[in-house]
N, C-alpha and C positions, 0 to 999 in steps of 0.2 A: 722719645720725647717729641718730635717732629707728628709724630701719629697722633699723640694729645692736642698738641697745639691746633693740629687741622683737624679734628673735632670739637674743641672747643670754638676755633672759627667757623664751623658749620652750623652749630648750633647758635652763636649768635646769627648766622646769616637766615637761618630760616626764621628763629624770632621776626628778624626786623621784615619779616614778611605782613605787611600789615592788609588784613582780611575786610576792613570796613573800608578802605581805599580801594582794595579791587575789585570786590563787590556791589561797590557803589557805582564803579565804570562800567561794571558788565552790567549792571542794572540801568544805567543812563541817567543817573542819584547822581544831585551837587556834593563835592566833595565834602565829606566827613568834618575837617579842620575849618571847613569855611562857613559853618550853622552853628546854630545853637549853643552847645559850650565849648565846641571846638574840640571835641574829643574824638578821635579818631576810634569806636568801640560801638556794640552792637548795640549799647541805649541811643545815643545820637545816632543811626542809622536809624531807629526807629522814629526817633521824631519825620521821618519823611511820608512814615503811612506803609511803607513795604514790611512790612514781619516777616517776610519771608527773608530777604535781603539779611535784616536781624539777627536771623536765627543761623543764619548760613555765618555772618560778621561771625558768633558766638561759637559757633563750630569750629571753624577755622582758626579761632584765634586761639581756645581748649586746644586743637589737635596739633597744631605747632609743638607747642609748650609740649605736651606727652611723645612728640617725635624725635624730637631735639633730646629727648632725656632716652629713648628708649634706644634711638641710630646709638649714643654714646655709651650705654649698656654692651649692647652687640660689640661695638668695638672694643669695649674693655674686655672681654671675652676673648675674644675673636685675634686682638693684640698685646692682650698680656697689658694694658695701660691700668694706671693707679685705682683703686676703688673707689676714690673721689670723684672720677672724671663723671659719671651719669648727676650726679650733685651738683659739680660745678657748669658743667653742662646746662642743668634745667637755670641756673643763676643767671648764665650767660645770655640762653635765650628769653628771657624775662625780660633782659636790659636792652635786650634786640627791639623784644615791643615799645620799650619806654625812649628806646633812642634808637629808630629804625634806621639801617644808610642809604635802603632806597627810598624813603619819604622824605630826606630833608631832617631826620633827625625829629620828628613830631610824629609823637606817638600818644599810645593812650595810657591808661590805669595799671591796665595788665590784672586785671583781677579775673578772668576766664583764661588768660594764658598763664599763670599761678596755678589755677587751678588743675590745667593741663600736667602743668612740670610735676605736681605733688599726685597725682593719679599715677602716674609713670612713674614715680619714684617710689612711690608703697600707697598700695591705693588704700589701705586702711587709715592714711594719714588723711590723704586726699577725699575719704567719707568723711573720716572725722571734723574736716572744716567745712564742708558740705552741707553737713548738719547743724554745725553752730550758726551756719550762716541763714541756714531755712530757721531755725529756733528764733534767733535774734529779729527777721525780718519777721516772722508769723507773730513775735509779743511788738513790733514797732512798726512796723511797713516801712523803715528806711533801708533802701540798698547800700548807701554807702556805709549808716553806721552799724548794717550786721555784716558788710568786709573788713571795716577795721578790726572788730571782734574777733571772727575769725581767722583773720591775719594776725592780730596778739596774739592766740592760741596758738596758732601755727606751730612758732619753735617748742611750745611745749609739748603739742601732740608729736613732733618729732621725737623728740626727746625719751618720751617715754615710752613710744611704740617700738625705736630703733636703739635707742642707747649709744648712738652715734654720733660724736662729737662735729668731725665733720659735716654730716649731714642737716647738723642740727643748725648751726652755722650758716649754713647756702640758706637753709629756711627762714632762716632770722634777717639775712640779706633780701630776699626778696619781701620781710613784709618788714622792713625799715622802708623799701624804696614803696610799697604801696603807700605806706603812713605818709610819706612827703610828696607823691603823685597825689594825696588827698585834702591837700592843705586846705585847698578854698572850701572842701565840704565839712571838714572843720571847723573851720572859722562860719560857717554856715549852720551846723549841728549848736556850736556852743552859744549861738543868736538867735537860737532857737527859729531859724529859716528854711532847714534842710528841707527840699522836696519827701512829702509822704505818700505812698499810693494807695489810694482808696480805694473798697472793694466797692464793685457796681453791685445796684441793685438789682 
């Protein structure tokens, strides 16, 4: 038990590793929380002009999320700990992004480190929201309302891919916590205000 536990603390701790804060100091970028809309994630790094920074934010904040699931795999292996733990794990580190302890507890969406935990946890779950999420943005050009899509979907595509009760469960925790990381764009969707991105010509 002592072995679960200090995997489950590891995986929140590498969560709360937030990639658009230390990317933004190695780039010599105003902090993330202090622009824009205050989201510590690789669209508000982009509003600074660096893509690069972006894409690196994006990177890092997916590979977390798929580390944190995969270190807990290897140990459940490796320790004989419960089959839940890589499940509980990717949950854990999710909540690391949304309440980081080296940032102050402000964090971002987590909808690239989501992505991360469900790639590492059965990457056919992790294409499956992949695609609803490209489907839903290619018929609307809204980013946030094709992540809520595919965050509903989410526990289903668990569901039916794994038939695992537990699992299906950790999935449904991380896309309740995205739905209420998304309130304002909500309330913004249903005002019909949600930013849309236009294709250039």
């Amino acid at each position: 038990m002592p072995t679960a536990l200090l995997t489950l603390l590891l995986a929140y701790l590498i969560g709360s590793l937030s990639f658009a804060v230390l990317v933004s100091r190695i780039y010599g970028l105003p902090d993330p929380r202090s622009f824009g809309s205050g989201n510590p994630g690789a669209t508000n790094v982009l509003r600074t002009g660096r893509k690069s920074a972006a894409v690196l934010t994006l990177l890092g904040d997916a590979a977390k999320g798929a580390v944190a699931v995969l270190l807990a795999a290897w140990a459940t292996a490796r320790f004989g700990l419960p089959d839940w733990t890589p499940a509980l794990a990717g949950l854990l580190a999710f909540m690391g992004h949304i309440w980081p302890v080296f940032f102050g507890f402000q964090g971002g969406k987590g909808v690239a480190t989501a992505v991360g935990v469900l790639l590492a946890l059965d990457y056919r779950l992790g294409l499956a929201c992949l695609a609803a999420w490209l489907l839903m943005f290619a018929i609307t050009r809204v980013s946030s309302l094709s992540a809520l899509v595919a965050a509903a979907l989410a526990p289903l595509f668990a569901w039916l891919l794994s038939g695992d009760a537990r699992l299906t469960l950790a999935v449904a925790g991380v896309a309740v916590l995205i739905f209420w990381r998304h309130q304002t764009n909500i309330r913004r969707l249903l005002r019909g205000e949600e930013s849309v991105f236009r294709k250039r010509d």
